[in-house]
N, C-alpha and C positions, 0 to 999 in steps of 0.2 A: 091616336087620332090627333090632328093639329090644328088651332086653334085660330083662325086672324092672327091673335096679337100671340100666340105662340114664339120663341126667338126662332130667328131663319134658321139656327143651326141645326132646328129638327128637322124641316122641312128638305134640306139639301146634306143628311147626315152627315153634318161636317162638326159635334161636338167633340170639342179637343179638350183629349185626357192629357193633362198636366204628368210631368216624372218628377218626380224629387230626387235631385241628387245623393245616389246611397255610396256608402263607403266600400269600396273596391274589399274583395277578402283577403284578410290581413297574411301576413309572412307568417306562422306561430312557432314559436323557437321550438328545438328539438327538447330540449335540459329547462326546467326553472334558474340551469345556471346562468342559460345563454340572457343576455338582455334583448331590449323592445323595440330596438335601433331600425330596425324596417318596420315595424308595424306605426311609429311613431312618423315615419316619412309618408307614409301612406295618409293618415290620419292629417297630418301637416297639409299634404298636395290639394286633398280632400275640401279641406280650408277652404284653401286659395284662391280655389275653382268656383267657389260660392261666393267669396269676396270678389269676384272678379263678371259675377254675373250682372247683367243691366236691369238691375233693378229687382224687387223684391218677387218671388214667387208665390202668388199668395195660394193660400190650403183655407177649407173651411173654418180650421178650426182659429184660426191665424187673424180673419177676417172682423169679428166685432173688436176685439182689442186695438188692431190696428189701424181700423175706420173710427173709432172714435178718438181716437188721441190725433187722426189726423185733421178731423170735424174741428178740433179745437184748436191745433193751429194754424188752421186754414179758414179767415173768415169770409171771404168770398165767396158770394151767392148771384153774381150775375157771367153769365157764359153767351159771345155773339158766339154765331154757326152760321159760317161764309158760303154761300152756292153760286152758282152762273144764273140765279134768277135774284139775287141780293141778300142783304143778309136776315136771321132770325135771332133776334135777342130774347134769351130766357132768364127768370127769376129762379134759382132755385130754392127750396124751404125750407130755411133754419129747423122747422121740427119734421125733418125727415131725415135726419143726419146722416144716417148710412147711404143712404141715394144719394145726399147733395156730396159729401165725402167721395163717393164713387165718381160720381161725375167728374168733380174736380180733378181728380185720379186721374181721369182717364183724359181728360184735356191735358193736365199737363205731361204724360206719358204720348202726347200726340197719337193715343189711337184712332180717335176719329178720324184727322185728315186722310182724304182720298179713300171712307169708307162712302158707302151711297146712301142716298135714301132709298133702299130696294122695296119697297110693297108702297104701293100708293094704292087706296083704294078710295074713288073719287065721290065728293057731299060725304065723308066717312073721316077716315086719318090720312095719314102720313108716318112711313115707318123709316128709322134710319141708324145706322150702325154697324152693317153687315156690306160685304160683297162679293162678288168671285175671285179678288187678286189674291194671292196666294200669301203676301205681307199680310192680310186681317190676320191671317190663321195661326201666322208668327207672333204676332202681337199679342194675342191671345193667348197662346202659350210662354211667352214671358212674362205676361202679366198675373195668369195664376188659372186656379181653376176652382170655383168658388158661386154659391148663389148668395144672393141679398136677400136675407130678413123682410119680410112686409113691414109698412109701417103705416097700417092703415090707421091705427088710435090716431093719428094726426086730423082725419076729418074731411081729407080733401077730396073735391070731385071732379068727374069727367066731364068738364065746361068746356063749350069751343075754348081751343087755346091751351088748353091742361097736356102736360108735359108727363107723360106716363114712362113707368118700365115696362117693357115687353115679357114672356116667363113661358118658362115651356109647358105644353098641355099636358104631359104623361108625366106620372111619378111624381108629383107634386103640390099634396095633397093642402100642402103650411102656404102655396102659394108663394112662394119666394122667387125674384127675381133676377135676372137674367143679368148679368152687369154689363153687358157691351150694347144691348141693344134699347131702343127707346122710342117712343110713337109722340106726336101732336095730336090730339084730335081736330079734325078742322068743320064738322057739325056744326051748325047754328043751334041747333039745340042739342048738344053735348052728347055724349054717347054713356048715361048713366048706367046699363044695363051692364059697365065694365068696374062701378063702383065696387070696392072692397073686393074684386076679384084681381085688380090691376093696381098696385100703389101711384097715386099720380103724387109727385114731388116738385112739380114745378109748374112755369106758366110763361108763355109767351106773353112779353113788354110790349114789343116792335117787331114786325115785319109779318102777322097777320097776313097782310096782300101777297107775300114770296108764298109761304104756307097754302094760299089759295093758289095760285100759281102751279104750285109744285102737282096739287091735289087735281089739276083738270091735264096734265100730261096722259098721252095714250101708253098702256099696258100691257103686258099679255095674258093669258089666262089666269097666272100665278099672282096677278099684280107687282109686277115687273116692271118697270118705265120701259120702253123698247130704247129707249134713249138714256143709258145711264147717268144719274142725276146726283154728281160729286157733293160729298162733303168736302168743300176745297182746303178748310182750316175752319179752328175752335181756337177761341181765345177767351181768355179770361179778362172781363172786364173791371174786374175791382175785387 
């Protein structure tokens, strides 16, 4: 069953299983006389082909060690998020590291641009990160395939403005989060009912009114804009 803030890729089963590149099966010499001379070229190409990839592939197990060493030389915690209705400047929170880590990630990896806001659902949120072009689905699979840790001990909650991860409803009992996808809520009075089940790691600074904006566009049944609603560009402010 799926959930509001479920990630869309359950909703339109489009979740992408990640390959790691495995090693081609080796040449094996005939004799212990023969040497390693092809299995060693193989092993070599093997290499090369991962040195040559764009960027890291991340795996589960890959992902705390590597978000945190990136958390620390990355201190930047404020991200604009450009639309055709203006832009939304978010805070993200020093004690969420792996979220604010990810996010960064994923600005500078430009997976956002030219994803949408696809679920809008109106006096409620705002969801964005996903969308039908066929690039999200690549990006995705370059980038890795991995969920985020909760990082509820931080304390934070579902206040108009709170900058949440999205997470999928089935199979996911620790609650961990989605890393491509992520909601605002735009509620007047907040949507607590998603505390500790939703890690929220951030907060809209500025553009509040774009957020309102975005939130009174027509939908379709799914909560769909009928009008798709570009992430045009993500930049890092500082």
């Amino acid at each position: 069953m799926i959930t509001v803030f479920a990630s869309c890729e359950d909703k339109q089963t489009s979740r992408q299983n990640s390959t790691t590149p495995t090693l081609e099966k080796p040449v094996q010499p005939d004799t212990n006389a023969r040497d390693n001379t092809e299995v060693e070229k193989v092993v070599e190409a093997e290499e090369e082909k991962k040195e040559r990839r764009e960027g890291p592939l991340l795996v589960q197990e890959e992902l705390i060690p590597f978000y945190t060493a990136y958390a620390q030389k990355n201190n930047s915690n404020r991200v604009r998020i450009k639309t055709r209705f203006g832009n939304i400047d978010v805070e993200l929170f020093r004690d969420t590291p792996l979220h604010r880590a990810n996010f960064l990630y994923l600005v500078k990896q430009d997976y956002f641009d030219n994803t949408f806001f696809h679920r809008v659902t109106e006096g409620f949120v705002i969801q964005g990160g996903n969308s039908d072009n066929p690039d999200t689905n690549k990006k995705r699979h370059r980038i890795g395939d991995f969920l985020i840790p909760s990082e509820f001990e931080a304390g934070h909650r579902h206040v108009r403005g709170a900058l949440a991860a999205a997470k999928y409803a089935e199979q996911n009992v620790s609650k961990a989060s989605s890393p491509f996808e992520f909601y605002i809520v735009q509620d007047p009075n907040g949507a607590h009912h998603l505390d500790n089940d939703h890690t929220v790691f951030g907060r809209v600074i500025s553009g509040m009114d774009v957020v309102d904006k975005i939130n009174k566009v027509e939908t379709d049944q799914s909560d769909w804009p009928l009008t798709n609603i570009h992430i045009l560009e993500t930049e890092i402010l500082d």
